[in-house]
TORKOL-4160 file (C-alpha; in steps of 0.2 Angstrom, whole numbers, padded with zeros to 4 digits, m for minus):
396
<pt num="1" X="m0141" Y="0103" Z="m0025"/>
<pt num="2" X="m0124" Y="0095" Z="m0029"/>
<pt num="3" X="m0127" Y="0082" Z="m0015"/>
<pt num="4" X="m0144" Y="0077" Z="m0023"/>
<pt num="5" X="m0134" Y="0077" Z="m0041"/>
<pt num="6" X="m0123" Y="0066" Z="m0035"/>
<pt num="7" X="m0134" Y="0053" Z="m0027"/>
<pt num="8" X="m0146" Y="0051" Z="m0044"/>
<pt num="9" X="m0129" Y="0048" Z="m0052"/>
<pt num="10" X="m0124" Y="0036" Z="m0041"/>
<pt num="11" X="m0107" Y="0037" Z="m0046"/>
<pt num="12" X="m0095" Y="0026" Z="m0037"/>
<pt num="13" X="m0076" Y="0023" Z="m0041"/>
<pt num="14" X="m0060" Y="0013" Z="m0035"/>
<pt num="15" X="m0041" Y="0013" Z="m0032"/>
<pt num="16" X="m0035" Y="m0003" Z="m0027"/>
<pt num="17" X="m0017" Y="m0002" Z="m0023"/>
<pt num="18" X="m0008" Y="m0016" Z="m0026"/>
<pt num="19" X="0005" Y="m0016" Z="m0011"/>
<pt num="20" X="0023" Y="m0020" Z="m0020"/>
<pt num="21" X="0020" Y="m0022" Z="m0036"/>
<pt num="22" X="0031" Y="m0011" Z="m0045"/>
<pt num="23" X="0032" Y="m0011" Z="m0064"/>
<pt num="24" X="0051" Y="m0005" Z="m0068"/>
<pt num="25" X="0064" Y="0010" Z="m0065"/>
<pt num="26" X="0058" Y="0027" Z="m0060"/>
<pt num="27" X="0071" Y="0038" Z="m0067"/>
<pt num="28" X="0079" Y="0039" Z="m0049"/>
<pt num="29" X="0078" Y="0021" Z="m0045"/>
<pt num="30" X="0098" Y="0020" Z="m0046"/>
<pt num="31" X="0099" Y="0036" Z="m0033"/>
<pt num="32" X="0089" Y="0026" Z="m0021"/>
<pt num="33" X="0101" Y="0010" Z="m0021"/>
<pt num="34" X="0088" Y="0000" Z="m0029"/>
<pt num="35" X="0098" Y="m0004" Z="m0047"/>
<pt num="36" X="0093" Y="m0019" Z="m0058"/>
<pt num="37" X="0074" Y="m0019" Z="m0048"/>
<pt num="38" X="0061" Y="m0022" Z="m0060"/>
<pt num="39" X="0045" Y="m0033" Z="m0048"/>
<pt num="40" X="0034" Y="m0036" Z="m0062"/>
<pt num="41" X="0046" Y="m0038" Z="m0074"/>
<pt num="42" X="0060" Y="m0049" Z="m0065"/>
<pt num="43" X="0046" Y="m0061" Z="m0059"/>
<pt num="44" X="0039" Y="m0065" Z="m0075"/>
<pt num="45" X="0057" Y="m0068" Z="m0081"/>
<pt num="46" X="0061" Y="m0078" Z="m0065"/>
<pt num="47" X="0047" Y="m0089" Z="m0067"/>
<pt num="48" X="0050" Y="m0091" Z="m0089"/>
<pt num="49" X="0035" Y="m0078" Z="m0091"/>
<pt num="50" X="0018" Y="m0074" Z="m0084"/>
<pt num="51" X="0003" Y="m0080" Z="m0091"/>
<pt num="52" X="m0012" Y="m0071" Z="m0083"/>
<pt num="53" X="m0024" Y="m0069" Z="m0097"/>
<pt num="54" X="m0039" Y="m0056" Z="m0087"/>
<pt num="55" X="m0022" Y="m0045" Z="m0085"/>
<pt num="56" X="m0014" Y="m0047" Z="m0101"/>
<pt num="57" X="m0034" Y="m0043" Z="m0108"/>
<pt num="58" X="m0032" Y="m0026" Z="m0096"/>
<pt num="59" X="m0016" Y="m0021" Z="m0105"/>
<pt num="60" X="m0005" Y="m0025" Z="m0092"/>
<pt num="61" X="0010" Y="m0030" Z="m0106"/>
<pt num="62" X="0004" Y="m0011" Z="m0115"/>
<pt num="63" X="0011" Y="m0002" Z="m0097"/>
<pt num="64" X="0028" Y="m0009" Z="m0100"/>
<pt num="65" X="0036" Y="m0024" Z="m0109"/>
<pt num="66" X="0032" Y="m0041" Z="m0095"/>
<pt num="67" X="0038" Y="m0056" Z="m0102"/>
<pt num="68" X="0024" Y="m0069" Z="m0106"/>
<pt num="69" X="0010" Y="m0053" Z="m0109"/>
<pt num="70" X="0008" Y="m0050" Z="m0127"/>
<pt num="71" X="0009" Y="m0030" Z="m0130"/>
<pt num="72" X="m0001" Y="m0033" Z="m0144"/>
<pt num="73" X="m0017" Y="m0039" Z="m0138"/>
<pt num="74" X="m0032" Y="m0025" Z="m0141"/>
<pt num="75" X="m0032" Y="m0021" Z="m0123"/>
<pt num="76" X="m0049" Y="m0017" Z="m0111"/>
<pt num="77" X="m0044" Y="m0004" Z="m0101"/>
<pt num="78" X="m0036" Y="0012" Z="m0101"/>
<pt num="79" X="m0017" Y="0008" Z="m0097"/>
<pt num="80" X="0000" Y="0017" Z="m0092"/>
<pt num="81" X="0012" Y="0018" Z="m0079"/>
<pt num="82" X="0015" Y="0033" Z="m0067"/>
<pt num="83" X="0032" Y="0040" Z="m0061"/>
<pt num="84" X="0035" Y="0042" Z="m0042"/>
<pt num="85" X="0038" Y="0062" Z="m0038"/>
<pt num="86" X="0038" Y="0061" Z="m0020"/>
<pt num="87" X="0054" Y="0058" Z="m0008"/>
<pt num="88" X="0052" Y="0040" Z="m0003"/>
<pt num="89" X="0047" Y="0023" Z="m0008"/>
<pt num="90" X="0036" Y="0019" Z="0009"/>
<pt num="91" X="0019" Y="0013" Z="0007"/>
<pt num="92" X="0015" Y="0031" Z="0016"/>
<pt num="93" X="0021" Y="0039" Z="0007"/>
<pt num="94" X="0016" Y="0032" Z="m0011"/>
<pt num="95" X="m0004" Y="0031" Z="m0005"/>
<pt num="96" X="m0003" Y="0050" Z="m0001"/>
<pt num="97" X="0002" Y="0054" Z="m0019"/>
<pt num="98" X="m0009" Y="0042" Z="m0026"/>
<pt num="99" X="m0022" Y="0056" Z="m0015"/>
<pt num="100" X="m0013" Y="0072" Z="m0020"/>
<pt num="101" X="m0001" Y="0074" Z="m0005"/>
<pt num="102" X="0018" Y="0076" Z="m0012"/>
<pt num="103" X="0032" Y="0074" Z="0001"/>
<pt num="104" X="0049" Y="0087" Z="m0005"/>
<pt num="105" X="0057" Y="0077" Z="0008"/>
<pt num="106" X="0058" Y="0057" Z="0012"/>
<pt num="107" X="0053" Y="0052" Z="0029"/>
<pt num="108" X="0069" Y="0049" Z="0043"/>
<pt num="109" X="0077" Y="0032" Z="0043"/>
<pt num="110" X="0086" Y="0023" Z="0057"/>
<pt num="111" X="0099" Y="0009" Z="0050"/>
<pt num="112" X="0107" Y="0011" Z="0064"/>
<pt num="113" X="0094" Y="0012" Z="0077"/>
<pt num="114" X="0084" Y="0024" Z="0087"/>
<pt num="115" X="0092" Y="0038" Z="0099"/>
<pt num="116" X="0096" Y="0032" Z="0117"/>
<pt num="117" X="0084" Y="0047" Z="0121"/>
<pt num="118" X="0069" Y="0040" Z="0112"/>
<pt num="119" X="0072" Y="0023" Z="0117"/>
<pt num="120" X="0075" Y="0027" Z="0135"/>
<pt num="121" X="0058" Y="0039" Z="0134"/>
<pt num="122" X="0049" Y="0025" Z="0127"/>
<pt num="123" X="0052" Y="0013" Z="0142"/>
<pt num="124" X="0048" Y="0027" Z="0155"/>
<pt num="125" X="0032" Y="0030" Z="0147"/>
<pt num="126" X="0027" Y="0011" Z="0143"/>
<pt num="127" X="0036" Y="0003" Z="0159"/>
<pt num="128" X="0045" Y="m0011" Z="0150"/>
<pt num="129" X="0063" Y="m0013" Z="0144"/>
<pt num="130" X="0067" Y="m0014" Z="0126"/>
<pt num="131" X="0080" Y="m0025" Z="0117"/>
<pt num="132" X="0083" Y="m0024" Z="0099"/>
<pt num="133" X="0084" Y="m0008" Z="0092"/>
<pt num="134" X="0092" Y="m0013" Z="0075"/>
<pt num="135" X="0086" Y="m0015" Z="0059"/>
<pt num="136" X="0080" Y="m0032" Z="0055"/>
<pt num="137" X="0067" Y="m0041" Z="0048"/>
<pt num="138" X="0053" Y="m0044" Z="0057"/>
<pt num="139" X="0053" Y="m0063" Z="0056"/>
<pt num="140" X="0071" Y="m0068" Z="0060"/>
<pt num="141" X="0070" Y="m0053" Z="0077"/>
<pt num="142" X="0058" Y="m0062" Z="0084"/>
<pt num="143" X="0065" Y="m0080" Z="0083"/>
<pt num="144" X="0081" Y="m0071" Z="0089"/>
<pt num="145" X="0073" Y="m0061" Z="0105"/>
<pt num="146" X="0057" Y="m0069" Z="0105"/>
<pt num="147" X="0064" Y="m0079" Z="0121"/>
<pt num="148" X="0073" Y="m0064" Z="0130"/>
<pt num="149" X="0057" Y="m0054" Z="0127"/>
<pt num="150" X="0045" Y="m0067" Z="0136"/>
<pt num="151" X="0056" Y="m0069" Z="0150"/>
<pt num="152" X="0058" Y="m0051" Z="0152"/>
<pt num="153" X="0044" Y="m0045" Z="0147"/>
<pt num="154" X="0054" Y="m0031" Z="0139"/>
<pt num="155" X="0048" Y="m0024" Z="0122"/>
<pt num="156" X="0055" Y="m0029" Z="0103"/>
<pt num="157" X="0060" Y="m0014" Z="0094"/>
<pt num="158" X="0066" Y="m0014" Z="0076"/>
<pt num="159" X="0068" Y="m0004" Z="0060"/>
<pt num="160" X="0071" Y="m0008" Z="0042"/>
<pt num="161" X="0075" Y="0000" Z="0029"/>
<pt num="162" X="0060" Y="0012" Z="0027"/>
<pt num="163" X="0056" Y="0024" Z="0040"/>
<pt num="164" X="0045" Y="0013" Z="0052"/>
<pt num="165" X="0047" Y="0013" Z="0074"/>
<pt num="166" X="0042" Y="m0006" Z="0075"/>
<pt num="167" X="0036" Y="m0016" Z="0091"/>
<pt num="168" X="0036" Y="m0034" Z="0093"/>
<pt num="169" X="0028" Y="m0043" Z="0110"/>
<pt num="170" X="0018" Y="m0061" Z="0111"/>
<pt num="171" X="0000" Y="m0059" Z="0112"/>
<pt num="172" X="0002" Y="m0070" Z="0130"/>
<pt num="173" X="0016" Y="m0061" Z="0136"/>
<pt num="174" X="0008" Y="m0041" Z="0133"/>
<pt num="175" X="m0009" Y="m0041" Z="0128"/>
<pt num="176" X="m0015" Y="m0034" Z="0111"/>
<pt num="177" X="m0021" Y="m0016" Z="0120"/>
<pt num="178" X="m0007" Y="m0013" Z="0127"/>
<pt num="179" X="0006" Y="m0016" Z="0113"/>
<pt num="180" X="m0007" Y="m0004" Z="0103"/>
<pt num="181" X="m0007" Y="0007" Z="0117"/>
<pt num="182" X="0014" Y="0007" Z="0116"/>
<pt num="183" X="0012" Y="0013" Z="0098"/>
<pt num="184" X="0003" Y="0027" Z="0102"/>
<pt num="185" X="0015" Y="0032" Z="0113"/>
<pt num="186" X="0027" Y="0030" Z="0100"/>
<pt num="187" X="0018" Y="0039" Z="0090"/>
<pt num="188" X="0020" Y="0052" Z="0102"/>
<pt num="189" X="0034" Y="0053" Z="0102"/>
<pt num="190" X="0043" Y="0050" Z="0085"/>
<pt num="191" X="0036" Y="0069" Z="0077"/>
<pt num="192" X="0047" Y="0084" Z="0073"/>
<pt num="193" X="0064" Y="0079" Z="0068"/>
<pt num="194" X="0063" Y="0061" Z="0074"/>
<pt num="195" X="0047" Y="0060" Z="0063"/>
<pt num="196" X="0045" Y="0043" Z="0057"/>
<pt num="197" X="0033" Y="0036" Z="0044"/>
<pt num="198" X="0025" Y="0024" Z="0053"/>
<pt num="199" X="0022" Y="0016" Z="0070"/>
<pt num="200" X="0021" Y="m0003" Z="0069"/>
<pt num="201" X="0014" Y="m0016" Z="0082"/>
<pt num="202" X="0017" Y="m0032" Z="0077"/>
<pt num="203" X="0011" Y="m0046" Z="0088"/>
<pt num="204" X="0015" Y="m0065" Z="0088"/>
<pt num="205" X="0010" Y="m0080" Z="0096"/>
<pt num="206" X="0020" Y="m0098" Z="0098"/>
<pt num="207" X="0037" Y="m0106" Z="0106"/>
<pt num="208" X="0053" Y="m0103" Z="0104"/>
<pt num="209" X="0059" Y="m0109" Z="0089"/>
<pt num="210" X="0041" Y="m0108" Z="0081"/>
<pt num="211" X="0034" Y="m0090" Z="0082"/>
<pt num="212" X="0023" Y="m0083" Z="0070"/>
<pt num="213" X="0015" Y="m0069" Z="0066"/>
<pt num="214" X="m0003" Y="m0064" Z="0070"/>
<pt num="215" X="m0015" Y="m0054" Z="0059"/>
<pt num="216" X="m0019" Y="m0041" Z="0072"/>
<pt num="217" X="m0006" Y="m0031" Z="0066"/>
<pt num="218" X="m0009" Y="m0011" Z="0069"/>
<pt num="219" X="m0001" Y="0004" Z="0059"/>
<pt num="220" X="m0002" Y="0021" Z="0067"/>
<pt num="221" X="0006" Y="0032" Z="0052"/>
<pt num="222" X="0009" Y="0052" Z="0055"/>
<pt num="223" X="m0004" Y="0065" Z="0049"/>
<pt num="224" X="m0006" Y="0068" Z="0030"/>
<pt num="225" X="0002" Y="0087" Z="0028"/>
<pt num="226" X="m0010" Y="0094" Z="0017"/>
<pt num="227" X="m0025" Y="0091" Z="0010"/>
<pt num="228" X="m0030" Y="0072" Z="0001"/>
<pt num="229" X="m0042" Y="0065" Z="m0009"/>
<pt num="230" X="m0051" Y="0058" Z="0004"/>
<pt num="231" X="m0052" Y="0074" Z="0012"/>
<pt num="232" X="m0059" Y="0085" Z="m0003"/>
<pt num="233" X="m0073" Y="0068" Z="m0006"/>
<pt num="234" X="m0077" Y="0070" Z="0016"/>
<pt num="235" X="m0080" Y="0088" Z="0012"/>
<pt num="236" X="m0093" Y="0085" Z="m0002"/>
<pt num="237" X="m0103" Y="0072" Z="0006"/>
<pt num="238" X="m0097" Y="0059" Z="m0002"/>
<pt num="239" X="m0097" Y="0041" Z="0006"/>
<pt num="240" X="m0079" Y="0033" Z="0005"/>
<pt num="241" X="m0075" Y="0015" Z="0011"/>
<pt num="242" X="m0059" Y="0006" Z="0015"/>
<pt num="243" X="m0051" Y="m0011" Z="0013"/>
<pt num="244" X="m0035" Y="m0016" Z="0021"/>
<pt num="245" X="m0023" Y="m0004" Z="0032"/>
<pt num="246" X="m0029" Y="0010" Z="0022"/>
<pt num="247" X="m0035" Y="0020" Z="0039"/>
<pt num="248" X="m0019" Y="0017" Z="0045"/>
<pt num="249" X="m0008" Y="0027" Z="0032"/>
<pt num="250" X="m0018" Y="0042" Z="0035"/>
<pt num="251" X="m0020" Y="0040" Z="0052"/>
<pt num="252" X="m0039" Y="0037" Z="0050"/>
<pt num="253" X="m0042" Y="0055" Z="0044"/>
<pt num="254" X="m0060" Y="0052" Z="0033"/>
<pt num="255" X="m0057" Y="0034" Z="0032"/>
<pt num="256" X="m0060" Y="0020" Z="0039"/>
<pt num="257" X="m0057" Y="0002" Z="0035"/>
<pt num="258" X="m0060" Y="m0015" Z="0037"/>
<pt num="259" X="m0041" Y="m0024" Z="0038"/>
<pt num="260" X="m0035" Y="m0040" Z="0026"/>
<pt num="261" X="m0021" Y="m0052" Z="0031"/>
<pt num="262" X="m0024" Y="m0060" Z="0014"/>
<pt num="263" X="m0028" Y="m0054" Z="m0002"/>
<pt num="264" X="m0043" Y="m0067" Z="m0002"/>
<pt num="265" X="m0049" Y="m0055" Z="0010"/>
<pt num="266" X="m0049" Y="m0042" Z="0002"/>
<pt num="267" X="m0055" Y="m0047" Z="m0013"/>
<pt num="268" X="m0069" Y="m0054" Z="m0004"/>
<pt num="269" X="m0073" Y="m0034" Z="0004"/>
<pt num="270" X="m0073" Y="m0028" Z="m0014"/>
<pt num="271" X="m0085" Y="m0039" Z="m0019"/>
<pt num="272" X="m0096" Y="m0034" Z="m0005"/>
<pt num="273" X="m0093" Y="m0017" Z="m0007"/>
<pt num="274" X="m0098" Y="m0017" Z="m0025"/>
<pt num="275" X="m0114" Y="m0026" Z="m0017"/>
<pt num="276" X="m0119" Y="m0014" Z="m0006"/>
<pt num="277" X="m0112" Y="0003" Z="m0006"/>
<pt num="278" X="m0123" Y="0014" Z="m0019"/>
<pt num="279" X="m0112" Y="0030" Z="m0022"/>
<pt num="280" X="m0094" Y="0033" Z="m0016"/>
<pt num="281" X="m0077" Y="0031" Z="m0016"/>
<pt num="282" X="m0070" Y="0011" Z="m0011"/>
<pt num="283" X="m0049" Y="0014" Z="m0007"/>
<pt num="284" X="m0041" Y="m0003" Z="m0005"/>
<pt num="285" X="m0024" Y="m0011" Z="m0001"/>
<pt num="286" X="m0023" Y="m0027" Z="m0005"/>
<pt num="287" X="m0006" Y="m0033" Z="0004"/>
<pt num="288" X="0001" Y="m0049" Z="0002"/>
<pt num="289" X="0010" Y="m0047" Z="m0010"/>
<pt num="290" X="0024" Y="m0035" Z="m0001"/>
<pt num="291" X="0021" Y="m0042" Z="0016"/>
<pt num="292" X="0020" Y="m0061" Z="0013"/>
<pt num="293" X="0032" Y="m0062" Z="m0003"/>
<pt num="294" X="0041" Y="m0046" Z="m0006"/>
<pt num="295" X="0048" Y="m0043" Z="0011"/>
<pt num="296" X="0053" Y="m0060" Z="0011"/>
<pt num="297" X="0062" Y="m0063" Z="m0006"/>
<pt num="298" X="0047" Y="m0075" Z="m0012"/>
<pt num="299" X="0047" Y="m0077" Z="m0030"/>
<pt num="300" X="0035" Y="m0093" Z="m0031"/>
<pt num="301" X="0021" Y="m0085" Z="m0019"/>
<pt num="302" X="0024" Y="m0068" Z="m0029"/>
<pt num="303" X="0018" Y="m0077" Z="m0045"/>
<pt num="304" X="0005" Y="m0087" Z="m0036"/>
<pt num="305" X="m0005" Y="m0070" Z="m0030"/>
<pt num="306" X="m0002" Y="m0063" Z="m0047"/>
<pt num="307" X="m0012" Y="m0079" Z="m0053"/>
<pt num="308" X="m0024" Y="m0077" Z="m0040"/>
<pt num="309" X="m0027" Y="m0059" Z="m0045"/>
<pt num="310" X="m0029" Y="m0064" Z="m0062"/>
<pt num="311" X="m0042" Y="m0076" Z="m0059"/>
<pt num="312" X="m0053" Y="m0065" Z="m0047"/>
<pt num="313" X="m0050" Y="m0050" Z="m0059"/>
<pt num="314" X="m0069" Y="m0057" Z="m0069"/>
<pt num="315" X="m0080" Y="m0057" Z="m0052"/>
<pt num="316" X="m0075" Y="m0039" Z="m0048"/>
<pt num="317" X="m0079" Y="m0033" Z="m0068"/>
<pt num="318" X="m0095" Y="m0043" Z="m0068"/>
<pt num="319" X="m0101" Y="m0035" Z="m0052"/>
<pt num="320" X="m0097" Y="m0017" Z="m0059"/>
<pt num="321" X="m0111" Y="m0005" Z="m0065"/>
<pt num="322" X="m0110" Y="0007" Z="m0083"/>
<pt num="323" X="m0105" Y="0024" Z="m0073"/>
<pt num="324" X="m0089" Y="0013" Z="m0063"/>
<pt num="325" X="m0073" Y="0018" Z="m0063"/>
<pt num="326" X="m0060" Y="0007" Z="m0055"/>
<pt num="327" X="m0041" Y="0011" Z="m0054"/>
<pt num="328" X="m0028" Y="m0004" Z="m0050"/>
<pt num="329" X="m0011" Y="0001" Z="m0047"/>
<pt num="330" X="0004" Y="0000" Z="m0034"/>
<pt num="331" X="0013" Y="0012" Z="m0020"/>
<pt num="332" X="0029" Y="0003" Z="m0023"/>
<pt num="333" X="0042" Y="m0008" Z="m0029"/>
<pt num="334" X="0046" Y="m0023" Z="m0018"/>
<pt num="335" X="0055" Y="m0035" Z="m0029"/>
<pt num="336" X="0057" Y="m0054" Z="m0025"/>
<pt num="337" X="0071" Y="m0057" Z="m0035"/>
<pt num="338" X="0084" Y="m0046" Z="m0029"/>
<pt num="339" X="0094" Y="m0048" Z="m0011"/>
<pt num="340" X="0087" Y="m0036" Z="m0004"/>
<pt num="341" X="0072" Y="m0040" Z="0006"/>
<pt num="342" X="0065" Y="m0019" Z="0006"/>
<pt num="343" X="0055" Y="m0008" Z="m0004"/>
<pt num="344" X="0061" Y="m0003" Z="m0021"/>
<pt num="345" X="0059" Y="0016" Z="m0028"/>
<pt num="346" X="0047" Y="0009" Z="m0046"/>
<pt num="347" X="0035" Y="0017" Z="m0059"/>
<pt num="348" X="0019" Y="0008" Z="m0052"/>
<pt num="349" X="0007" Y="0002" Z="m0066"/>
<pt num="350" X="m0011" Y="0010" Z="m0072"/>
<pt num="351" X="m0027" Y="0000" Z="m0075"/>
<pt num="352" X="m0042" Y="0011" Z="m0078"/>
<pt num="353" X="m0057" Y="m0002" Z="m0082"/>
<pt num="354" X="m0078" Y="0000" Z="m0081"/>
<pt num="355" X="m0089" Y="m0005" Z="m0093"/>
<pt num="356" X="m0089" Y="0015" Z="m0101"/>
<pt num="357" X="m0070" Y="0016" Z="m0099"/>
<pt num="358" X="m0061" Y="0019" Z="m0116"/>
<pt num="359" X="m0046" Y="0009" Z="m0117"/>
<pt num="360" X="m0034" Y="0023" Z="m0119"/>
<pt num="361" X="m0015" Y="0024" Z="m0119"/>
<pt num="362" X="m0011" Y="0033" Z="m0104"/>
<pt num="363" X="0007" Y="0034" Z="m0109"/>
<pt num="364" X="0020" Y="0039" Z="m0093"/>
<pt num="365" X="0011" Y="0050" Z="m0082"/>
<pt num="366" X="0024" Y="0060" Z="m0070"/>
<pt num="367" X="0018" Y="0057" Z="m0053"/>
<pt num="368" X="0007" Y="0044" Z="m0044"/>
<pt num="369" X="m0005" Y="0058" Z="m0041"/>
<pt num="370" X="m0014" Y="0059" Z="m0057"/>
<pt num="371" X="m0025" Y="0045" Z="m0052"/>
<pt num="372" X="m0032" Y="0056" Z="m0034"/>
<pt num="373" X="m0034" Y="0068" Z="m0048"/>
<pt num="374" X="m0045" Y="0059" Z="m0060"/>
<pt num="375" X="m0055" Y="0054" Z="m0046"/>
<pt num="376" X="m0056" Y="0070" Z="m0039"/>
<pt num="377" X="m0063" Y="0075" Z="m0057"/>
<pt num="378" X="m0075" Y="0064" Z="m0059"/>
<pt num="379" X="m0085" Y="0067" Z="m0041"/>
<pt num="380" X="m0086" Y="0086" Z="m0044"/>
<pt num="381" X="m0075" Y="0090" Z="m0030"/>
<pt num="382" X="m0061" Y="0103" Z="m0028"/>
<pt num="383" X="m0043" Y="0096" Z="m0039"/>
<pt num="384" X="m0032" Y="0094" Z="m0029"/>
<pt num="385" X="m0014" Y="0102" Z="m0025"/>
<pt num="386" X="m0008" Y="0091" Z="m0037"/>
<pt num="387" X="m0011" Y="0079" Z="m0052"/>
<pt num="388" X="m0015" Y="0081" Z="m0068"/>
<pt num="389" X="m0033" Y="0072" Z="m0071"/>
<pt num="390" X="m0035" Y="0059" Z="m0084"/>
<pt num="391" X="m0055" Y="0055" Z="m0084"/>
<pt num="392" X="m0056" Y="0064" Z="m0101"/>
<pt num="393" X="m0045" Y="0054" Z="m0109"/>
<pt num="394" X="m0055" Y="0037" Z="m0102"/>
<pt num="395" X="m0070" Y="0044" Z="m0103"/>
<pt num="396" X="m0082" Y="0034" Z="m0117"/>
């Protein structure tokens, strides 16, 4: 009966998570190292003020003051921010609260690199070498090793400074199922007290001097330990769909996904989505703008997404139906404008658009979770461990 309910409602809902974008300090931004990181805030400063008009009609500048956003337009959505509770500032990490799942403890990190054990295991089991093991970014390790790897044939292996067991090869030296299947074994591996967020294979092509990076990036991210949103909706029946790397943070438990190297492409899956799917639940990271400009201290290609955003923002709303609910909102902080080139531990921002949805103030909501909540709420299914739900507040 509730299943029947459910498709003569034909309720269908939305979080797209925008990777990175942070809007300001948490209350223990400092505690994580991450002083004076601001991403929304200190790009629209860097760049003399943003001027994105579909956002700044949303409410975006009623979250939190953003320089160029009026905070006194008569905003179009309900709008707020929400405070990180979890241990952590990964991408993980911040996609399992958004879903209910709170971590008391932050996943391990390696600054200095991974055991002599591990690594050692990790060879016998692959039968390649490895060089590396460091923290580094991804870009300069590859045009540092890139060489010694093709020769050798001997896996990259990095770190950063989130908690993430990453493997570089060229896509002609190792081919693509292999690398994937060296992650698995990883994956293996790194559980118990070397636990690490996320496996990472990261595959490149060119010549010495000129590598790049492909698309066919793979993540293969630890188990969820306790029950998500996702989950409670797979119990009920209820259809969900994913856009971008979302499979790969919970380790394709009641997702799956279709994966973006671009933004464009996922805002090109939402738009079919919203053409096709008839009841359910789309989950989306959109992820350029960590990937592409936050990791790489890019203010200019930062502002340009936010522009982009802005601009596609009306063929999503005009695609939406009257029962729709669509929240847009972030895992993270990863701010352009600071020296470090790693995520930053920020309130993430709250837009709560449809055509029914009232445009309340959601004020400071006290962990990422509330939004799995109001979703949970408003399919019927079982709340979750935690989250306070907001759908009454929103609801027209």
């Amino acid at each position: 009966m509730k299943r029947a309910a459910l498709k003569d409602a034909r309720k269908r809902a939305a979080i797209i998570v925008l990777d990175g974008v942070g809007i300001g300090p948490a209350p223990d931004t400092v505690a994580y190292g991450d002083a004076g990181s601001d991403t929304l805030g200190n790009v629209a400063r860097a760049v003399g003020g943003l001027r994105l008009p579909n956002l700044e009609r949303l409410g975006l500048g009623r979250c939190r003051p953003i320089p160029g956003l009026s905070p006194g337009v008569k905003p179009t959505a309900a709008h707020g921010v929400a405070l990180p509770r979890s241990q952590g500032k990964d991408s993980t990490t911040g996609h399992w609260e958004i879903c209910g799942v709170l971590l008391d403890q932050a996943f391990r990190t390696y600054p200095q690199g991974f055991p002599e054990d591990i690594i050692r295991e990790f060879a016998r089991r692959t039968g390649r070498g490895v060089i590396g093991n460091k923290a580094a970014s991804g870009t300069a390790i590859i045009t540092e090793l890139g060489e010694e790897h093709q020769r050798t044939g001997k896996w990259i292996v990095y770190t950063s400074a989130d908690s993430v067991f990453q493997v570089a090869a060229h896509e002609a030296t190792v081919p693509l199922e292999e690398l994937y299947g060296a992650c698995r074994t990883a994956r293996e591996l790194l559980i118990g007290e070397h636990a690490v967020s996320r496996v990472i294979a990261r595959p490149f092509v060119g010549r010495p001097g000129a590598y790049t990076r492909t698309p066919n990036r793979r993540d293969f991210s630890i188990e969820p330990p306790g029950t998500t949103l996702l989950d409670r909706l797979a119990a009920a029946g209820i259809p969900r769909v994913g856009i971008g790397k979302v499979d790969d943070l919970f380790a394709g438990r009641h997702i799956a996904s279709e994966h973006t190297p671009t933004n464009d492409d996922a805002y090109r899956l939402i738009e079919q989505a919203l053409a096709r799917v008839d009841t359910g639940f789309i989950f989306v990271n959109v992820i350029e703008f960590d990937q592409s400009w936050g990791h790489r201290n890019d203010v200019a290609g930062f502002h340009e997404g936010l522009r982009q955003l802005d601009a596609w923002l009306p063929r999503m709303e005009e695609r939406l139906r009257d029962e729709d609910i669509v929240i847009v909102t972030a895992d993270h902080g990863n701010d352009p404008t600071t020296p470090s080139t790693d995520h930053s531990r920020e309130a993430v921002p709250i837009l709560a658009l449809g055509p029914r949805v009232r445009a309340a103030a959601l004020g400071e909501r006290g962990t990422f979770a509330d939004m799995g909540a109001t979703i949970a709420e408003y399919f019927g299914v079982a709340p979750l461990a935690a989250g306070t739900s907001f759908l009454e507040e929103v609801r027209a």
